[in-house]
C-alpha positions as CSV (number, residue, x, y, z in Angstrom):
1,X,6.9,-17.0,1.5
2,X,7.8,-15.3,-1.5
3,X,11.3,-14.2,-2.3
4,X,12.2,-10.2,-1.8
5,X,15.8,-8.6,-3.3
6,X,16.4,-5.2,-2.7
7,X,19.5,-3.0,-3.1
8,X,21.0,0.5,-3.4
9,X,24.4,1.4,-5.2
10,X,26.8,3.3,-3.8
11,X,-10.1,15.0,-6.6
12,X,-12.1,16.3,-6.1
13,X,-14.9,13.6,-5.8
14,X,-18.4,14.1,-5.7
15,X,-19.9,14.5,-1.9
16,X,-22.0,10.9,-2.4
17,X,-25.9,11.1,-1.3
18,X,-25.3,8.8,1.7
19,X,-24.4,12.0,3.5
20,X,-27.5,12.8,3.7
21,X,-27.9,10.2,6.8
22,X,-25.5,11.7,9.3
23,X,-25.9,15.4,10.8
24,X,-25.4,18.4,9.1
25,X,-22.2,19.5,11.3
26,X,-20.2,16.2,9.3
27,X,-21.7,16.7,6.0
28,X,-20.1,20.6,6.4
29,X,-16.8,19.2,7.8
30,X,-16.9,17.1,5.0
31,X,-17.7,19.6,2.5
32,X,-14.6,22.4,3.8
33,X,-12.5,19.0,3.5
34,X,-13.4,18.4,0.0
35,X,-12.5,22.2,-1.1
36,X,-9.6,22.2,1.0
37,X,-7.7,19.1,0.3
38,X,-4.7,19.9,-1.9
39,X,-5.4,16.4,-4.1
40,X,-8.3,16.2,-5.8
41,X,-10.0,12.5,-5.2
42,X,-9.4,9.9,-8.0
43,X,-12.2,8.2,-10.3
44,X,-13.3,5.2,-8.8
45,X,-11.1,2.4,-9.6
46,X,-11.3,0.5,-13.1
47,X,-13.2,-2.7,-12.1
48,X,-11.8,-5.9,-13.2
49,X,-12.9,-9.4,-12.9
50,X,-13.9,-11.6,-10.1
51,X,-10.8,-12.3,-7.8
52,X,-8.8,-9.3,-9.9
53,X,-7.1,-5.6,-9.5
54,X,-8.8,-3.1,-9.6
55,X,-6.3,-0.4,-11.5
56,X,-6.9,3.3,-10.6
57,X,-9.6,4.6,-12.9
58,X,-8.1,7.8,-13.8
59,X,-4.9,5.6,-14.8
60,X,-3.1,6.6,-18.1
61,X,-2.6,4.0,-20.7
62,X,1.4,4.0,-21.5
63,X,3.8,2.0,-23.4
64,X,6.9,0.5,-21.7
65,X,9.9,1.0,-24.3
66,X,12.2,-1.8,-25.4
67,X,15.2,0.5,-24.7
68,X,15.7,3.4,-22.4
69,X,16.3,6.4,-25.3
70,X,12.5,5.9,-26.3
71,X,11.0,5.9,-22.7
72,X,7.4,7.7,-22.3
73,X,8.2,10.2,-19.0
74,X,6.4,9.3,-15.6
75,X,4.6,12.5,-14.1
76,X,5.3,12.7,-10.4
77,X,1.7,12.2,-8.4
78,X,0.0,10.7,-11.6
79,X,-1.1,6.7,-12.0
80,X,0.0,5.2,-14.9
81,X,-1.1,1.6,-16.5
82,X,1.3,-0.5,-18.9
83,X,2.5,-4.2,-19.8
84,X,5.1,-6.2,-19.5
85,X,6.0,-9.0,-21.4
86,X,6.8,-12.3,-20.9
87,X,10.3,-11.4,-21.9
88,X,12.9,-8.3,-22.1
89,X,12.3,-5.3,-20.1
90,X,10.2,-2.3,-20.3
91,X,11.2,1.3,-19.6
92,X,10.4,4.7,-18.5
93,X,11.9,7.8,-17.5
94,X,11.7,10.8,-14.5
95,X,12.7,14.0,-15.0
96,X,14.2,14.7,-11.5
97,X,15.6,18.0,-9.4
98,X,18.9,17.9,-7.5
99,X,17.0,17.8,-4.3
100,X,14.1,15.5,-3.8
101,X,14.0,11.7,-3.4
102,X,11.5,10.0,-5.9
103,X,9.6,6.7,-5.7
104,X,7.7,4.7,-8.2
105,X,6.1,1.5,-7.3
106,X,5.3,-1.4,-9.8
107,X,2.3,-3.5,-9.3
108,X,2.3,-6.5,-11.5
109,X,-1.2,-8.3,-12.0
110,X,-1.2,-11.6,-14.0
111,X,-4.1,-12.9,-15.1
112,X,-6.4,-14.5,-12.9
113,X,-6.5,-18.5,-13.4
114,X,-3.0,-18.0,-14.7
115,X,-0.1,-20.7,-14.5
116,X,2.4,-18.9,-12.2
117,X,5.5,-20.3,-10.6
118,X,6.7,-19.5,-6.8
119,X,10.4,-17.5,-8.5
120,X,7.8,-15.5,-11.1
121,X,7.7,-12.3,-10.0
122,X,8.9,-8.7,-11.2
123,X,12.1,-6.2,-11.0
124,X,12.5,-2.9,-10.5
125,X,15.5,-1.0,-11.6
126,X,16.2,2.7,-11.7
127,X,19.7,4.2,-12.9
128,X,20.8,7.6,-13.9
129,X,21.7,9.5,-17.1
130,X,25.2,7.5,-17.1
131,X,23.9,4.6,-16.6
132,X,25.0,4.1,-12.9
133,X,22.7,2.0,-10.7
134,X,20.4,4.0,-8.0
135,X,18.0,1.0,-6.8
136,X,16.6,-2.5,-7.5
137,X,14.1,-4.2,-6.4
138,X,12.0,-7.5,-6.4
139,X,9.4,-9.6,-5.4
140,X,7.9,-12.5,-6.5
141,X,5.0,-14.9,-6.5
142,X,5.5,-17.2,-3.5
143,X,5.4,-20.9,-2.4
144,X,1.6,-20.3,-2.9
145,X,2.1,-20.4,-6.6
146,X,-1.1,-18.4,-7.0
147,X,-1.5,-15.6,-9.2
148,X,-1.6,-12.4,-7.3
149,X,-0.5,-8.5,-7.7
150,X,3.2,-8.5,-6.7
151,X,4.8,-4.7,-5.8
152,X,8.4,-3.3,-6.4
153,X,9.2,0.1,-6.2
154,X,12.4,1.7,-7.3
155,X,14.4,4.4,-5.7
156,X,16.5,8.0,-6.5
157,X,17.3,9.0,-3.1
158,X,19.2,12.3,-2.3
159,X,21.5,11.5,0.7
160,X,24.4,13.1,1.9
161,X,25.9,9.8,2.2
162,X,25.7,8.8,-1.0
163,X,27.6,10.5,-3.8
164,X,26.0,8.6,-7.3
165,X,21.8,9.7,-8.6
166,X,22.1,13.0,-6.2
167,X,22.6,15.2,-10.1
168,X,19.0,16.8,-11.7
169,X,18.2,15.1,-14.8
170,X,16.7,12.1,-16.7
171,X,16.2,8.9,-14.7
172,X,16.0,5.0,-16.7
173,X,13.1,3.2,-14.9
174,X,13.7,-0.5,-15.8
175,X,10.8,-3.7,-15.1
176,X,11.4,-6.9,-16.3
177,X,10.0,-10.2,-15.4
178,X,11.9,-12.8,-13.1
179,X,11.9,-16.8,-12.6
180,X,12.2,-19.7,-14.9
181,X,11.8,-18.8,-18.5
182,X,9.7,-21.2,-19.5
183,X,6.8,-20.3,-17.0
184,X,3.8,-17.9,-16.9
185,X,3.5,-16.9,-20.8
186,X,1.5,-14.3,-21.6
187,X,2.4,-10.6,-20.8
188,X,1.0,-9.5,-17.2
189,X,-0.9,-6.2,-17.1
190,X,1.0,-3.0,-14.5
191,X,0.1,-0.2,-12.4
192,X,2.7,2.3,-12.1
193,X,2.4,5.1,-9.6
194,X,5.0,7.9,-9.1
195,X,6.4,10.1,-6.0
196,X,8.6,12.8,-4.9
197,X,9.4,13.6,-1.8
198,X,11.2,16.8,-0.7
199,X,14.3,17.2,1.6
200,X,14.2,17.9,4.7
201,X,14.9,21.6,5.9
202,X,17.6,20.6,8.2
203,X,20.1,17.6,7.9
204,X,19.0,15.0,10.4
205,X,20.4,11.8,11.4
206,X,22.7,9.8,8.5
207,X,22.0,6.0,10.5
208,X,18.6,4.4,11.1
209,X,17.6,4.4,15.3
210,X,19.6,1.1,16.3
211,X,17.5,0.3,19.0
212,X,13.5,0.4,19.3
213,X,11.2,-1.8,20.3
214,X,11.1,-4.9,18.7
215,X,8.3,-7.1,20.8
216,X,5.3,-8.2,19.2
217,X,2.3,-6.0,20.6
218,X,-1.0,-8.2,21.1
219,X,-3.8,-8.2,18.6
220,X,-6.3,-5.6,19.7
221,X,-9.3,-7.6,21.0
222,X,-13.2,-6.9,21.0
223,X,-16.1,-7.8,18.5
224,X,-14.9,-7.1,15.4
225,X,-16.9,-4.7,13.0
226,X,-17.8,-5.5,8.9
227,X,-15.6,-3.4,6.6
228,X,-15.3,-4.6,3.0
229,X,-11.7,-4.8,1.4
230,X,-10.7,-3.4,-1.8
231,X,-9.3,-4.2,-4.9
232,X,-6.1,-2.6,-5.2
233,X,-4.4,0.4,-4.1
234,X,-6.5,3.3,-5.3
235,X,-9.6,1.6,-4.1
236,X,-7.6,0.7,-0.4
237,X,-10.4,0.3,2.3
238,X,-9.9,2.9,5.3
239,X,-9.5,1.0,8.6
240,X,-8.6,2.8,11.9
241,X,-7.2,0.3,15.2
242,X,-8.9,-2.4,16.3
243,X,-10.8,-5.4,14.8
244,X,-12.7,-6.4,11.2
245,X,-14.3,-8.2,9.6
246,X,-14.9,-9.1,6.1
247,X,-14.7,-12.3,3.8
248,X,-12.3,-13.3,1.0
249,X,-12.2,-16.0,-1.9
250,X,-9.6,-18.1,-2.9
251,X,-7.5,-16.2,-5.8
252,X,-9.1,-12.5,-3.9
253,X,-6.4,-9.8,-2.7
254,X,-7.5,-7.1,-0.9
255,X,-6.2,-3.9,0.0
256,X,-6.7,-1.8,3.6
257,X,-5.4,1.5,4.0
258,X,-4.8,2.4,8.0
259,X,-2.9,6.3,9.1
260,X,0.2,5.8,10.8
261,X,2.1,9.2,12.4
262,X,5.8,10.3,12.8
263,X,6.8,8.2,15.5
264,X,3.9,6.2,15.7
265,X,4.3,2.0,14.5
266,X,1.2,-0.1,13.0
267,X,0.9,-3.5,13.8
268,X,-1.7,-6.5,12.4
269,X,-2.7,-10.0,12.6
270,X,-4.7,-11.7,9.8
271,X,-7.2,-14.7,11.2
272,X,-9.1,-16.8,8.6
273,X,-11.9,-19.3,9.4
274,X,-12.0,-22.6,9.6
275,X,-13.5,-24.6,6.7
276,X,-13.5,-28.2,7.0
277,X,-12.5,-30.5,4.3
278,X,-9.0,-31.9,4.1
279,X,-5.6,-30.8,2.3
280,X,-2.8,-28.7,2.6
281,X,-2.0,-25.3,1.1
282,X,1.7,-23.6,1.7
283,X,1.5,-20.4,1.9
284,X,-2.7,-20.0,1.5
285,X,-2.8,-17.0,3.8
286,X,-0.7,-14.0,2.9
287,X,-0.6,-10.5,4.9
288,X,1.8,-7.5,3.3
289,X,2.6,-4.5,4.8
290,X,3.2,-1.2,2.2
291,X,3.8,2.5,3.0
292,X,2.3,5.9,2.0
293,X,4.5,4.9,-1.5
294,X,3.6,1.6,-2.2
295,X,7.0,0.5,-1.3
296,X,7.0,-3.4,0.7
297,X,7.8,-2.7,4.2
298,X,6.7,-6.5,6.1
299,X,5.1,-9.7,4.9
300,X,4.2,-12.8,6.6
301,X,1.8,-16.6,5.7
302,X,0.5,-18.6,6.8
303,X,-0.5,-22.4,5.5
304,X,-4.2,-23.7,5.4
305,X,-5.9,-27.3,6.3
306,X,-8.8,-26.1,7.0
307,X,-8.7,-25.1,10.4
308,X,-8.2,-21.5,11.6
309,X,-5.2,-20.1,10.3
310,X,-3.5,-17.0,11.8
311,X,-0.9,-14.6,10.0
312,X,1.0,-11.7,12.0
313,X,3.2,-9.4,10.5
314,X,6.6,-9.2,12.3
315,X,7.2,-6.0,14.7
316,X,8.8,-2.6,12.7
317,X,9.8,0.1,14.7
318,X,7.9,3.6,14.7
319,X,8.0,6.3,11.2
320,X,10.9,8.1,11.3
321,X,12.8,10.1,8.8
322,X,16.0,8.1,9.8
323,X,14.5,4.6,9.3
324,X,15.6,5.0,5.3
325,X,19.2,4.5,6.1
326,X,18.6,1.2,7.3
327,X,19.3,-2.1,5.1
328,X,16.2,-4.3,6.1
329,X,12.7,-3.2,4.6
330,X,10.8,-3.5,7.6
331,X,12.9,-0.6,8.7
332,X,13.8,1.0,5.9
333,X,10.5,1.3,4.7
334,X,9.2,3.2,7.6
335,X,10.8,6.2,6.8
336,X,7.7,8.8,6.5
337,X,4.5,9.2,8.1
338,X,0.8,8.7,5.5
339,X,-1.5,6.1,4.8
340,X,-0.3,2.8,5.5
341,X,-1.7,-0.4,3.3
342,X,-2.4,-4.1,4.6
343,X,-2.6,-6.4,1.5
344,X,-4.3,-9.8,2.3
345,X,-4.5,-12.6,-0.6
346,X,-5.8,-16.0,-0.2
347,X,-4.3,-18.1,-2.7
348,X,-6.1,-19.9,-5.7
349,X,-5.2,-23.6,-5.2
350,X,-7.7,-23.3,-1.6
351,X,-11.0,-23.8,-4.0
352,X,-9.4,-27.1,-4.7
353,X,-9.9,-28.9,-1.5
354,X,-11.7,-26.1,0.6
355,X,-14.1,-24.9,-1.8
356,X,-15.1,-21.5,-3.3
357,X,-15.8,-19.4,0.1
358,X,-15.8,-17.0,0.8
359,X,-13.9,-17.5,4.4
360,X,-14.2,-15.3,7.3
361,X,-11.4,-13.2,7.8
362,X,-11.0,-11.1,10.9
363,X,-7.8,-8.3,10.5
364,X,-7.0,-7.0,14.0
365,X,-5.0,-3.2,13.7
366,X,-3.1,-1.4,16.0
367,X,-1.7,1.8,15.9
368,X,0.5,2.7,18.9
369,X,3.5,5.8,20.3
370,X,2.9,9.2,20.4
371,X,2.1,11.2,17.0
372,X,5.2,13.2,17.0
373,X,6.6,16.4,14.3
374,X,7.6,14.9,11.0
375,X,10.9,16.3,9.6
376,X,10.0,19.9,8.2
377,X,10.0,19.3,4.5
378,X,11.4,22.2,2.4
379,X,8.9,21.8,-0.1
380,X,5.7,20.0,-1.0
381,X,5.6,16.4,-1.8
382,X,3.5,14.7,-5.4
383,X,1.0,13.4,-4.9
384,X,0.3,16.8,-2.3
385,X,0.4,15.5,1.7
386,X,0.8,12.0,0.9
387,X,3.9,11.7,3.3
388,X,2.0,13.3,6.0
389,X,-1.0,13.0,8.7
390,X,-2.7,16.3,9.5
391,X,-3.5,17.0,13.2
392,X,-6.9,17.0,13.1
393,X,-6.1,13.2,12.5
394,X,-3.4,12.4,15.4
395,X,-5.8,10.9,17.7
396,X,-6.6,7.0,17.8
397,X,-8.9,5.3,15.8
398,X,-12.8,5.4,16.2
399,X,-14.7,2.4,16.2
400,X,-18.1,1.8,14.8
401,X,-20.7,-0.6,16.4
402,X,-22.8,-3.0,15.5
403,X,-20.9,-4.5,13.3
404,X,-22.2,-2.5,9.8
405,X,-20.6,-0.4,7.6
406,X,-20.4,3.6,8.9
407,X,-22.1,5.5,6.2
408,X,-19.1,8.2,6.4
409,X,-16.5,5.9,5.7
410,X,-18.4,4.3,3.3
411,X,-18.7,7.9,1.6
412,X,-15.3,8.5,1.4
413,X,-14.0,5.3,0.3
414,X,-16.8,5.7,-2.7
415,X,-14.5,8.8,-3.9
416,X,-11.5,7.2,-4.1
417,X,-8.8,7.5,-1.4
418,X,-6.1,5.3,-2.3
419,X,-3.2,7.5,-2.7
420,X,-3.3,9.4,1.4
421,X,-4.6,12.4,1.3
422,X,-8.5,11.5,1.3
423,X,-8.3,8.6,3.2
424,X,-7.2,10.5,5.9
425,X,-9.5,13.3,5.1
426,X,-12.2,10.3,5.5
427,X,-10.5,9.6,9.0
428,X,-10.7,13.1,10.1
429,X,-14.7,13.1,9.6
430,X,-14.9,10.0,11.1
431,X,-13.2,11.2,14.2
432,X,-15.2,14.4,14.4
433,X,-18.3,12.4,14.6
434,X,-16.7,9.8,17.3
435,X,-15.9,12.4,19.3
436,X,-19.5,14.7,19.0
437,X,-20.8,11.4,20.0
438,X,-22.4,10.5,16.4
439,X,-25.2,7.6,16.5
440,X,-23.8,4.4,16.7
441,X,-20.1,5.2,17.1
442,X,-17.8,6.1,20.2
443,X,-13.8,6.6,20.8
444,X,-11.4,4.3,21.7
């Protein structure tokens, strides 16, 4: 599994023509959504090779500086796409207000085919003007040892309980490589994306819930139906409960986006085919859990022999404001409502003994608790309603039968959805036409 270190000091798209297959009541709904959203849909993501990332299309091109006075400044809501070398650390800055917390997640990609060791991996730092420490983070390659995207975020949160980075000003945001120094030349290509989130109106708790429920719910059964996986977080596929289906390569990572409300708790298991052949691969099967930010909330693996192999992330306890004062991420990291993304990889070294695939895969989702009021922000977040899931939406996931793609979903994800706001825009249609009774789908 690979290694995670975390602490804290003190679009609009164009309406695709496959629209023109469903009834004119979801093409409208679709259409006031479009006008209405307060995000406009991104680009459709930069396509990269066989196996790789797919970086947001409408990402800007920066350089990371050697030191922190020569920074380029991260825009709040915006995408941005830089290196990082080999050696030394790269920087950026945040202009920030006295009153919102602000997140920026760090997706590392090395090349594809690449020479990676399990302790490579990346590190996020952020400190303020005086150099005091706000938040670090890390995570790494894995006992896979295949090269993959690996995601960091860093942190400046605003909390009564904390008296350093609460000041308005410039913030240092710090990556540099980690692991053996001899291993995985070359620089590795990143994705940056930034957040802010605004304060709550009122104060609310200052401790995370200390007890929810911690069992492990069981996989949601019935015939799974096909949805294809994307290629990174922009391109996230949108998945609502139950089960799918879809195939992966050795080397492949892809990305599933799934709507998860204030007081509500997403759960998954990853299953992947049996293959035949004979060998043993730590690690082979990997399922992450990231919020609305990008920010690692669970992971979990699973090894292959080629029999079936089965990977279930570990229980986290229902989106609450109050989770962010916990320690562990897979509390702390449920601390606001939005899309939610499941990352599966399948790791390189499988072709060796296994073969090329691809291998079924079969994701089972649930989604469970009562949608409940989010905290009452005093302000709007960047992107616009990414930490939230409107009402239309608070209702369980539709499926879609016959095991194809819906031509709705398949609409939506063809704008671009990554970042919340359309994906769940997407949702809403889909809903509206599970409930009306649309052909070939029904309700949970």
């Amino acid at each position: 599994m690979p290694g995670r270190h975390r602490g804290v000091a003190e679009r609009r798209a164009p309406v695709p023509a496959v629209l023109s297959t469903v009834p004119v009541v979801l093409a409208t709904a679709l259409a006031v959504l479009s006008t209405t959203a307060a995000v406009p849909a991104r680009p459709a993501p930069a396509a990269g090779p066989p196996g790789g990332y797919a970086f947001a299309g409408d990402a800007r091109r920066i350089e990371g500086a050697a030191v922190p006075a020569g920074a380029e400044r991260l825009e709040p809501g915006a995408t941005y796409r830089s290196s990082l070398p080999a050696r030394g650390a790269v920087h950026y800055r945040l202009r920030l207000d006295g009153a919102s917390n602000a997140y920026v997640a760090v997706t590392a990609v090395p090349a594809p085919g690449s020479a990676v060791a399990a302790s490579d991996g990346i590190r996020v730092s952020v400190r303020d003007g005086r150099g005091g420490s706000c938040s670090f983070d890390s995570a790494s390659i894995g006992a896979a040892r295949s090269p993959r995207p690996v995601t960091a975020w860093g942190r400046r949160e605003v909390s009564p309980a904390k008296t350093r980075c609460r000041e308005a000003g410039t913030y240092d945001v710090a990556v540099e490589r980690t692991g053996a120094r001899d291993a995985a030349p070359g620089a590795w290509e990143l994705e940056l994306a930034a957040f802010t989130e605004p304060g709550p109106k009122r104060p609310g708790a200052t401790r995370a819930p200390e007890v929810w429920d911690s069992s492990s719910p069981a996989p949601p059964g019935g015939e799974p139906r096909r949805r294809r996986g994307g290629a990174g977080f922009t391109g996230a596929a949108p998945l609502g409960p139950g089960a799918w289906r879809d195939g992966i390569r050795p080397g492949q990572t892809l990305f599933y986006a799934v709507p998860v409300d204030w007081g509500q708790r997403v759960y998954a298991t990853a299953d992947l085919d049996g293959s035949g052949g004979r060998g043993y691969v730590p690690g082979a099967l990997r399922l992450a859990l990231h919020n609305p930010a990008r920010g690692p909330v669970a992971d979990t693996g699973s090894g292959y022999d080629g029999g079936p192999a089965s990977a279930a992330l570990p229980p986290v306890p229902p989106v609450a404001y109050a989770n962010r004062h916990a320690v562990a991420d897979k509390v702390s990291g449920m601390r606001f409502a939005g899309a939610y993304y499941l990352v599966v990889h399948l790791a390189a070294r499988v072709a060796d003994d296994f073969g090329e695939g691809p291998f079924g895969l079969t994701l089972r989702v649930g989604v469970d608790g009562a949608a409940q009021s989010g905290p009452g922000y005093a302000g709007e977040s960047a992107p616009r309603g990414v930490f939230e899931v409107p009402g239309e939406q608070r209702v369980a996931g539709p499926e879609t039968a016959g095991g194809t793609d819906d031509p709705v979903m398949t609409a939506v994800a063809v704008g671009g959805i990554g970042t919340g706001s359309l994906l769940l825009a997407g949702l809403g249609v889909w809903t509206l036409r599970a409930r009306r009774g649309g052909p070939g789908t029904r309700a949970l």
